[in-house]
TORDOLUM-420565 format. One line per 2 residues: number of its first residue (from 1); for each residue x, y, z of C-alpha. Coordinates in nm, 3 decimals. Example, Ala and Ser with C-alpha at 12.3 -4.5 7.8 and 13.67 -1.06 7.14 Angstrom:
<kelums>
1> 1.230:-0.450:0.780; 1.367:-0.106:0.714
</kelums>
This chain:
<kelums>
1> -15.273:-0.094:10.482; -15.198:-0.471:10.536
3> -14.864:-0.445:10.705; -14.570:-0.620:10.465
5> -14.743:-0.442:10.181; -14.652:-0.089:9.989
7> -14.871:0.258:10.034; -14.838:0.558:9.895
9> -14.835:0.739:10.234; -14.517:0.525:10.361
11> -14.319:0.714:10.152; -14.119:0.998:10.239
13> -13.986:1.256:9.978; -14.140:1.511:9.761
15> -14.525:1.569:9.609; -14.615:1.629:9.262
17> -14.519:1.974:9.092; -14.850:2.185:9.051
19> -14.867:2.474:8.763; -15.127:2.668:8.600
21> -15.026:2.746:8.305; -14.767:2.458:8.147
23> -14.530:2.232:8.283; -14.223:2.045:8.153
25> -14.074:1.738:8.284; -13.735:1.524:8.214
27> -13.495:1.289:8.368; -13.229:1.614:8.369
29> -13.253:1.951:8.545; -13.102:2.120:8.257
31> -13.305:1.954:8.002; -13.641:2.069:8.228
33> -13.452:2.437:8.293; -13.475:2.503:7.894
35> -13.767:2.368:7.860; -13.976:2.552:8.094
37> -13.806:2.862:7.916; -13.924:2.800:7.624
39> -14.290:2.785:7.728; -14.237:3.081:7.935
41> -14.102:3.257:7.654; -14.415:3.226:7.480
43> -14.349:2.905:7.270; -14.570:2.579:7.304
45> -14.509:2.219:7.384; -14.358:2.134:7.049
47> -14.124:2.375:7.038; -14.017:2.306:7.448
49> -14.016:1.893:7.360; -13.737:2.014:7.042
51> -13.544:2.193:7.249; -13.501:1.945:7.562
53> -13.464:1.621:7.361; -13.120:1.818:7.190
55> -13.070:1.935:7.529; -13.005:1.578:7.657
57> -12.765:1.466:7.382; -12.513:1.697:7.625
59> -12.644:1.605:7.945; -12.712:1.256:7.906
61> -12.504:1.147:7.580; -12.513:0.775:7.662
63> -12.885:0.752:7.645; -12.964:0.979:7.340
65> -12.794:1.151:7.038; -12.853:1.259:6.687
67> -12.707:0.941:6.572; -13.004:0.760:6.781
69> -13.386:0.729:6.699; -13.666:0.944:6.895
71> -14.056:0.906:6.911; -14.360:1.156:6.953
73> -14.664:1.123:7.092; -14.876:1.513:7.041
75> -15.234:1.580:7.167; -15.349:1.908:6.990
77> -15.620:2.165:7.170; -15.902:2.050:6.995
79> -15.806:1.698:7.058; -15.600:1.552:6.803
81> -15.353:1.318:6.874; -15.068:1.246:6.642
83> -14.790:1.052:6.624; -14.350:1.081:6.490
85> -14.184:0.772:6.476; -13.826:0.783:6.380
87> -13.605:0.452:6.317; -13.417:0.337:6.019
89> -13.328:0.036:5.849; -13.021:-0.228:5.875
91> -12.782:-0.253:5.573; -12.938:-0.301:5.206
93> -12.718:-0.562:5.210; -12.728:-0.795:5.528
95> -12.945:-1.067:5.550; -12.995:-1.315:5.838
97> -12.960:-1.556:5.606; -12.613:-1.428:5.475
99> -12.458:-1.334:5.830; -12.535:-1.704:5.891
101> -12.339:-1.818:5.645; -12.025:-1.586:5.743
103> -12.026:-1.741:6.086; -12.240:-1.515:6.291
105> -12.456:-1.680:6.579; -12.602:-1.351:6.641
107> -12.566:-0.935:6.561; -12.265:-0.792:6.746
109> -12.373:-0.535:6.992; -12.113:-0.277:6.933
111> -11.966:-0.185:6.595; -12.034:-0.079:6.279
113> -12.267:-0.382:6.180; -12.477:-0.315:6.518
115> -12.615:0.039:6.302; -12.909:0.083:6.184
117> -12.945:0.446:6.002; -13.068:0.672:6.271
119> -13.419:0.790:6.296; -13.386:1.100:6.518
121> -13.284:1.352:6.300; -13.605:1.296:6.072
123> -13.850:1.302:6.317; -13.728:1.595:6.478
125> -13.772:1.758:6.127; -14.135:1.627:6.069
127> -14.205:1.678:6.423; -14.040:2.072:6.361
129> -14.246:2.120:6.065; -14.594:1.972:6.157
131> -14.591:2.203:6.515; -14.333:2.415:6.629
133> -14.324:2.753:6.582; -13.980:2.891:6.630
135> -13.682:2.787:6.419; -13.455:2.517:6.488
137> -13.151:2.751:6.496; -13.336:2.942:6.769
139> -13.432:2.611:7.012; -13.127:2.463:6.962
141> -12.873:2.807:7.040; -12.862:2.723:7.420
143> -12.748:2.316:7.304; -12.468:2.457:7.067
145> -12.381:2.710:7.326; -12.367:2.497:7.633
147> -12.133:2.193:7.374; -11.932:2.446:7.295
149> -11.813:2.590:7.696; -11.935:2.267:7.817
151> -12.199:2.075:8.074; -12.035:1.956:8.389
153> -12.027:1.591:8.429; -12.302:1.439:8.629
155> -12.280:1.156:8.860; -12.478:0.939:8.621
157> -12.224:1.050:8.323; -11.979:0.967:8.486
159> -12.084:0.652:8.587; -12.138:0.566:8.258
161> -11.811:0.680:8.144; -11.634:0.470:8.371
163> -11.805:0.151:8.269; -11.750:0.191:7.911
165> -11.403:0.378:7.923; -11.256:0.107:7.744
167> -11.488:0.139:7.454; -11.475:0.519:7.426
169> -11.145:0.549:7.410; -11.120:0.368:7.094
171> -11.343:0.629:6.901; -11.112:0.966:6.840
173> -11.376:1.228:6.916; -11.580:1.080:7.186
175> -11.307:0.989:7.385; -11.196:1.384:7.302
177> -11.529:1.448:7.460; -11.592:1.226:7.748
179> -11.281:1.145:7.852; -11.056:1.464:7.810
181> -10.666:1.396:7.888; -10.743:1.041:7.865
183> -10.921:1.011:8.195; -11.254:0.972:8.283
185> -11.419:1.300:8.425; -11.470:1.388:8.781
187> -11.813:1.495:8.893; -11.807:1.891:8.798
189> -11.547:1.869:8.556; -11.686:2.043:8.216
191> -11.708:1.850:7.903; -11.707:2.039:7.593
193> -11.817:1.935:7.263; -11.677:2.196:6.988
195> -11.714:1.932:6.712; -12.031:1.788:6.839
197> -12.200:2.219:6.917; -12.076:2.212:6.507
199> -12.328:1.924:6.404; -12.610:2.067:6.539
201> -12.562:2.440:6.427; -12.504:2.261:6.103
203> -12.855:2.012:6.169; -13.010:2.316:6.319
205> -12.999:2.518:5.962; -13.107:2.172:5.766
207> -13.192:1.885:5.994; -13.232:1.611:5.647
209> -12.815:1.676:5.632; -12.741:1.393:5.783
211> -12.895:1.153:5.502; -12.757:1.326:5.213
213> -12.460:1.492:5.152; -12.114:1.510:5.272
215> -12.244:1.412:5.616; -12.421:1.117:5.488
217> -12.138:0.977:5.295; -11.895:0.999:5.555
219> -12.101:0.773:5.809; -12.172:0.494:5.536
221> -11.864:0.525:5.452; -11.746:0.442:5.801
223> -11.952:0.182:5.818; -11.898:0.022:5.541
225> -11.527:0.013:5.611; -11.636:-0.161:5.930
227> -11.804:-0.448:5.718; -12.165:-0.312:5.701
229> -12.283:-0.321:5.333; -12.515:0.007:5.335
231> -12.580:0.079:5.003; -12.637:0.487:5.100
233> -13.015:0.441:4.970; -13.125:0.306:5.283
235> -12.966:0.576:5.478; -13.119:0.852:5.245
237> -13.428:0.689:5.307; -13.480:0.749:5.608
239> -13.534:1.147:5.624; -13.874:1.047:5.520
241> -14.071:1.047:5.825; -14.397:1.068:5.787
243> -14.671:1.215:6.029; -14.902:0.904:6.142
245> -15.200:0.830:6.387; -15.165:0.687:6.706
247> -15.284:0.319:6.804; -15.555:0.337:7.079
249> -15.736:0.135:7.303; -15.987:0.228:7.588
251> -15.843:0.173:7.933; -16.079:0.273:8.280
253> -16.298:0.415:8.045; -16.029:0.663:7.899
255> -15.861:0.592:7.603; -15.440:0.524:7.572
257> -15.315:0.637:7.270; -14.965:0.535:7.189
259> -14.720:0.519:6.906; -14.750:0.252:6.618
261> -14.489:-0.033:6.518; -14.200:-0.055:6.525
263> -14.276:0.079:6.865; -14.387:-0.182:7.108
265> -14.670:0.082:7.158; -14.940:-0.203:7.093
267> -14.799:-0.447:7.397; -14.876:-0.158:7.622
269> -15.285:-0.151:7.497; -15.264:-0.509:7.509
271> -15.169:-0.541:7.833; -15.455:-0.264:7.943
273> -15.671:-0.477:7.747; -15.552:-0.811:7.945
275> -15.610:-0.634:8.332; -15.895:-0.370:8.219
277> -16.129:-0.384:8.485; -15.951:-0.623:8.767
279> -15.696:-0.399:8.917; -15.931:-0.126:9.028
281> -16.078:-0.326:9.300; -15.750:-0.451:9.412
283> -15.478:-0.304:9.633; -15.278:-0.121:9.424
285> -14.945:-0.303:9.386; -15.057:-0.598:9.664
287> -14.939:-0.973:9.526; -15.290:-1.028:9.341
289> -15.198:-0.755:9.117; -14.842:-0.749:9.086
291> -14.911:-1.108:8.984; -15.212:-1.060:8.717
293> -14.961:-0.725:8.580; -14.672:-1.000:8.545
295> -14.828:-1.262:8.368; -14.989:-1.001:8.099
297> -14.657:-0.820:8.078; -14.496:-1.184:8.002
299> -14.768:-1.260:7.765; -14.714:-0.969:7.553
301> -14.329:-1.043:7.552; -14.438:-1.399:7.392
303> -14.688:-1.276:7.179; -14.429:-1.001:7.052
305> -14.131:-1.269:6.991; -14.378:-1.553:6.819
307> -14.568:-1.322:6.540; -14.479:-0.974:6.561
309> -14.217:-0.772:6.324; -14.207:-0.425:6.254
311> -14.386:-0.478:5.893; -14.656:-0.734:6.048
313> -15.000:-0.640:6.115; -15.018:-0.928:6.366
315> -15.090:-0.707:6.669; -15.408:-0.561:6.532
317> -15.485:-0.920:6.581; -15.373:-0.991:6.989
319> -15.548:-0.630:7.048; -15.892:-0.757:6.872
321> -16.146:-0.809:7.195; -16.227:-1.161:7.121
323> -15.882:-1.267:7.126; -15.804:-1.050:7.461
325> -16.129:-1.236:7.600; -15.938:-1.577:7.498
327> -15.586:-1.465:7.626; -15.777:-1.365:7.953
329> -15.929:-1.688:8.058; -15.589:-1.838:7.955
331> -15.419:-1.644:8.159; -15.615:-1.706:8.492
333> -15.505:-2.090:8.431; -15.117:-1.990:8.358
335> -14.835:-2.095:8.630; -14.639:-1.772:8.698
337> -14.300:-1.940:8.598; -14.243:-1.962:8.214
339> -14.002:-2.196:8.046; -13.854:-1.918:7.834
341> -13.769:-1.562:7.886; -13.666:-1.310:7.672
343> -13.403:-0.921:7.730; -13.422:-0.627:7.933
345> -13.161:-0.346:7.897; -13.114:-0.041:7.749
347> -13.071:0.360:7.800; -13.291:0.588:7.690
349> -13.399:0.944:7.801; -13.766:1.135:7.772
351> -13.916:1.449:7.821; -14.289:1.586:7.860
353> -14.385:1.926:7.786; -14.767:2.087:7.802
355> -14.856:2.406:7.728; -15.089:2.671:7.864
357> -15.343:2.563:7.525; -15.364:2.226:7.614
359> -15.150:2.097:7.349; -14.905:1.829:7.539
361> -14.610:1.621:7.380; -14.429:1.284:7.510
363> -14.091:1.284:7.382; -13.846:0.978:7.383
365> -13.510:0.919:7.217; -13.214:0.670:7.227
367> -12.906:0.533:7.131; -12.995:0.179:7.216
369> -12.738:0.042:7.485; -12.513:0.320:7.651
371> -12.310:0.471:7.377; -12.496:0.294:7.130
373> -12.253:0.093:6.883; -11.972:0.359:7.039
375> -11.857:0.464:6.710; -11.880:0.834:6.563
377> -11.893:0.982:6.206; -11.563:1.097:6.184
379> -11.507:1.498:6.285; -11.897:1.524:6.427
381> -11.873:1.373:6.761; -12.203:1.188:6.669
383> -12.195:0.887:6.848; -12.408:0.603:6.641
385> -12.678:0.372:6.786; -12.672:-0.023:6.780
387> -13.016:-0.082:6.796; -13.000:-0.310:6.464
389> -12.781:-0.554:6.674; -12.983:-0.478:6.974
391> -13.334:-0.569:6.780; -13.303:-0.756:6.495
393> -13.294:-1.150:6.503; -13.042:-1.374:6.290
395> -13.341:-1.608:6.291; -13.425:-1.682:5.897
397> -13.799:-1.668:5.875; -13.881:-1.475:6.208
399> -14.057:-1.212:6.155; -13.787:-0.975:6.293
401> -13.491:-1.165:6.127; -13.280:-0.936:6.012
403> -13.369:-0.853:5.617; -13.309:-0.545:5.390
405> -13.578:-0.240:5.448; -13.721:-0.387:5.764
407> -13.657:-0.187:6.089; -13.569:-0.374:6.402
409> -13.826:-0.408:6.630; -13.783:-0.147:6.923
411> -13.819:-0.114:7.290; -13.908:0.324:7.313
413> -14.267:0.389:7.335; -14.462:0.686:7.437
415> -14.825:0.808:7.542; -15.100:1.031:7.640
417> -15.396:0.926:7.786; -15.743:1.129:7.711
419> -16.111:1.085:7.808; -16.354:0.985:7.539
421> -16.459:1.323:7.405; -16.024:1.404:7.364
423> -15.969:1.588:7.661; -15.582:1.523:7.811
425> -15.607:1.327:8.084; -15.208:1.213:8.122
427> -14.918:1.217:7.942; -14.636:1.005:8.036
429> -14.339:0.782:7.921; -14.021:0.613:8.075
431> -13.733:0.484:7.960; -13.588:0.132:8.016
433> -13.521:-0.129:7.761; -13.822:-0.363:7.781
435> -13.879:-0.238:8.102; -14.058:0.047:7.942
437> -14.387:-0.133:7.802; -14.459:-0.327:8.201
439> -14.355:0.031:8.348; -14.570:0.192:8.128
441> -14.875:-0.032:8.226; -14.766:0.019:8.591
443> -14.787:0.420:8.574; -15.113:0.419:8.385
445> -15.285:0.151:8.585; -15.116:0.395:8.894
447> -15.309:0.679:8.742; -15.625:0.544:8.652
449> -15.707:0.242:8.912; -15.517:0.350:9.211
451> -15.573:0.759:9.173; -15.256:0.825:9.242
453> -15.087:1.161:9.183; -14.799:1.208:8.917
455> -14.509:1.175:9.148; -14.624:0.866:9.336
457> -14.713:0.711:9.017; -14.327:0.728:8.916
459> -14.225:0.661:9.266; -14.407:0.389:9.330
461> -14.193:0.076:9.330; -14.157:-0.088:9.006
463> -14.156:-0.496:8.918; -14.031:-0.658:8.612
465> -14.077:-0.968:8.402; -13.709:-1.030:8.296
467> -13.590:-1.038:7.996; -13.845:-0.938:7.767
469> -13.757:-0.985:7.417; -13.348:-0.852:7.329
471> -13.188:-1.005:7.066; -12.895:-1.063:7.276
473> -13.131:-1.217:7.585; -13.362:-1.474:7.412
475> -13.440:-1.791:7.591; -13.269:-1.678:7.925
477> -13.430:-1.784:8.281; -13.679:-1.602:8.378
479> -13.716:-1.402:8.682; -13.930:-1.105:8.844
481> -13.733:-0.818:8.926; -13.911:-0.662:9.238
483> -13.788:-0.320:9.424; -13.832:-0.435:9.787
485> -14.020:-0.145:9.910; -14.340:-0.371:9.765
487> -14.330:-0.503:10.109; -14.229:-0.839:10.242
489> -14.629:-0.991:10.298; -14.634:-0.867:9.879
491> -14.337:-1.089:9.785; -14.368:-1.336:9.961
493> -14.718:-1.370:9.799; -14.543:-1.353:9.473
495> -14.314:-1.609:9.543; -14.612:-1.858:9.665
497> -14.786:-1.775:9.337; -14.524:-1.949:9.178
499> -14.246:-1.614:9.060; -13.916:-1.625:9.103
501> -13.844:-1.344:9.262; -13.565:-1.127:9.213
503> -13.459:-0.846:9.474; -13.376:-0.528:9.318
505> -13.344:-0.315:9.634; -13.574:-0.013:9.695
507> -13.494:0.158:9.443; -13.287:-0.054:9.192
509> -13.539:-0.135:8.911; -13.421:0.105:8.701
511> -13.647:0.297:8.448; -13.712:0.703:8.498
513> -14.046:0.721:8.453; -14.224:1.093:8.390
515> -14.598:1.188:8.417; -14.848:1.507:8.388
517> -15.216:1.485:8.475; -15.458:1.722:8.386
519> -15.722:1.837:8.669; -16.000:2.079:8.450
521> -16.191:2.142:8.740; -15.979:2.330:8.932
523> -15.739:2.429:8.578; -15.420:2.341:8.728
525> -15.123:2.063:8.606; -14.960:1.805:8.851
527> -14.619:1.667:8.708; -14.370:1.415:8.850
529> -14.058:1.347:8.776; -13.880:0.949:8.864
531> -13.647:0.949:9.162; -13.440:0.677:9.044
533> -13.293:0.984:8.813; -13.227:1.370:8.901
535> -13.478:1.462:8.690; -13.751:1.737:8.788
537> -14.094:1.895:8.700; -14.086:2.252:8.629
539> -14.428:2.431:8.597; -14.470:2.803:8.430
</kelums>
């Protein structure tokens, strides 16, 4: 170890969780606790990744919800891998072109014309239907049960709370929820959610409800009294979530497989494809490689904002291997300060889950910003997502400017990793805005070039090219977020390689990042679970 520079021995706290039979991991202990029942109850990964993901719309409601979009990733025993991708649409009726001419400059970021029609809801259906085997009334029992007596208010909720009180308490039921009595919650205090444990007994017996029906008219009607013109088509629409493959690309001689647009899935193989083959030899996380992971990270964020939409086929292009060969010896002429960045925020939560079969699931689901748009559907407590005026560009011509029937582009992706003949390797995620397609890179380079174990890989201090492509942050200065526990010989490397370097703190980069690796020699399952969160792995 060159001293001024990060090793995985220097630091102090827990190892990886080691199981022989399944494992479950999450960013909450509750969400973990109900997953690992489930397995041990005899169900498999699907049915543990359905339960947790509507276990977190309690414990962390203002990073997930059933008014929010979620994202699969599923590697079967005999080695398929398959992917559910649920988003939705803006309003049939907004245009960039037409919000321009009202007097927008850009999408509000809270509000009913922040909305897009929430994807979560239908993938958890397909998702249900293509691999669980107990009912949704049965997974989701312990959710409706702990909404209706309550989940004691976290540190992190209540954080959260208190920075958005303002908002909250303009929305009827949520503030009834989160901020009972009209104050914000002390640490302990229970929080029930009788109209909220309602919605999903009443999702849990038909999960397509909310896009048709009673429930479905009363949230475009709501919206549309807020001065979004959805139609109702679009929102029907999008119960239709269809099973698809993954995108994949070989990394270290594995292959990542990862979920399709309008995931940013693709800038994740992209980058592999940029680095593949020049981080192994280098000390993992030293200045040399913190600086080669920067500039692909901020080469993917250009790529993404000059071509790439959610119904363009543009990235098959940037992840061809003649033009990665071309963007390679580009990049080994680029300075390391750009003239234009692009956003970085967001909350999100995840979940893993593998079973004792093999079969393993990465799980990821959000509202957008905290509390999404911070609206609900009148007498649901569903809070609603603004990830249309989070994505979407009033650019006319871009191809992400905001049109009718084409989704925002999005920040949640999620993978697994497998060798060559589709045996599981890894299976991670981790939420974070734009964070999550550089933190992504980070823990699989972690796993593959620097052999690190699960919980080092999520531990392991995290850098960021900031912003990365938010509607809301495009054209901002650019900087490189850096925890400091890198080391002070690695950053100051950085910063004579031309970065302008940001201190985060040791642990202020944000992100909860969540792995399990796979050792078939010995049959066993090492998980990790980020200690920027409270999160844990449980194995079974």
């Amino acid at each position: 170890m060159v001293a001024g520079t990060w090793a995985p021995e220097q630091e102090a706290g827990r190892g990886p969780t080691i199981a022989t039979g399944g494992m479950v991991t999450s960013s909450s202990p509750a969400v973990s606790r109900l997953g690992a029942t489930v397995l041990s109850s005899g169900g498999n990964a699907v049915d543990a990744a359905l339960a947790m993901t509507a276990m977190a719309w309690l414990t962390l409601p203002g990073q997930c919800g059933i008014g929010g979009d979620a994202f699969f990733v599923v590697r079967e025993p005999d080695g398929r891998v398959w992917t559910v991708n649920g988003s939705g649409y803006g309003p049939d009726g907004a245009s960039a072109e037409g919000y321009l001419d009202e007097g927008l400059t850009a999408l509000p970021l809270g509000g009913a014309r922040s909305v897009a029609v929430p994807g979560a809801m239908g993938a958890l259906a397909t998702l249900h239907a293509a691999g669980a085997t107990r009912s949704l009334a049965e997974l989701w029992a312990p959710v409706v049960a702990a909404a209706r007596s309550g989940v004691p208010c976290s540190v992190k909720n209540r954080a959260d709370i208190t920075e958005h009180a303002a908002s909250l308490v303009r929305d009827e039921a949520l503030s009834r929820w989160l901020l009972p009595g009209g104050r914000v919650p002390a640490v302990g205090d229970l929080l029930p959610a009788p109209e909220l444990a309602d919605s999903i007994e009443l999702l849990a017996a038909d999960p397509l409800a909310l896009y048709q029906g009673e429930l479905a008219q009363r949230a475009v009607d709501l919206l549309r009294a807020g001065g979004a013109p959805f139609s109702g088509d679009e929102w029907a629409d999008a119960a239709a979530v269809p099973v698809l493959d993954p995108i994949v690309a070989p990394y270290g001689g594995l292959l990542v497989h990862q979920t399709p647009p309008p995931t940013p899935g693709w800038m994740v193989l992209q980058q592999g494809g940029l680095l593949d083959g020049d981080l192994a030899e280098l000390p993992t996380l030293g200045a040399e490689a913190v600086h080669r992971m920067a500039l692909a990270a901020r080469r993917a964020f250009r790529d993404r904002y000059e071509r790439c939409g959610s119904d363009t086929d543009d990235w098959r292009t940037l992840l061809d291997p003649a033009c990665l060969a071309e963007a390679r010896a580009e990049l080994a002429g680029e300075p390391a300060v750009a003239g234009m960045g692009v956003g970085m925020a967001g909350d999100t939560t995840s979940c893993l889950a593998v079973d004792a079969d093999g079969r393993a699931v990465s799980a990821i689901s959000s509202l957008a910003f905290t509390y999404g748009a911070r609206i609900s559907i009148p007498g649901t407590q569903i809070a609603l997502n603004n990830r249309l005026g989070r994505g979407a560009y009033l650019v006319p011509g871009h191809p992400n400017a905001l049109a009718p029937r084409r989704k925002p582009l999005h920040t949640l992706n999620a993978w697994v990793v497998t060798d060559r003949a589709g045996g599981l390797r890894h299976v991670g995620n981790t939420p974070g805005g734009d964070g999550q397609v550089q933190w992504n890179t980070q823990l699989i380079s972690h796993l593959v070039d620097g052999g690190l174990d699960p919980q080092a890989a999520v531990a392991a201090p995290r850098f960021t090219v900031h912003p990365g492509s938010d509607a809301d942050a495009v054209g901002s200065p650019e900087t490189l977020q850096v925890e400091n526990r890198l080391g002070a010989a690695t950053i100051a490397g950085l910063t004579a390689r031309g970065h302008v370097v940001r201190d985060m703190g040791a642990w202020g980069a944000g992100g909860s990042g969540l792995v399990v690796s796979v050792d078939d020699e010995r049959g066993v399952l090492a998980g990790g679970a980020d200690p920027r969160m409270d999160g844990v792995a449980l194995g079974v």
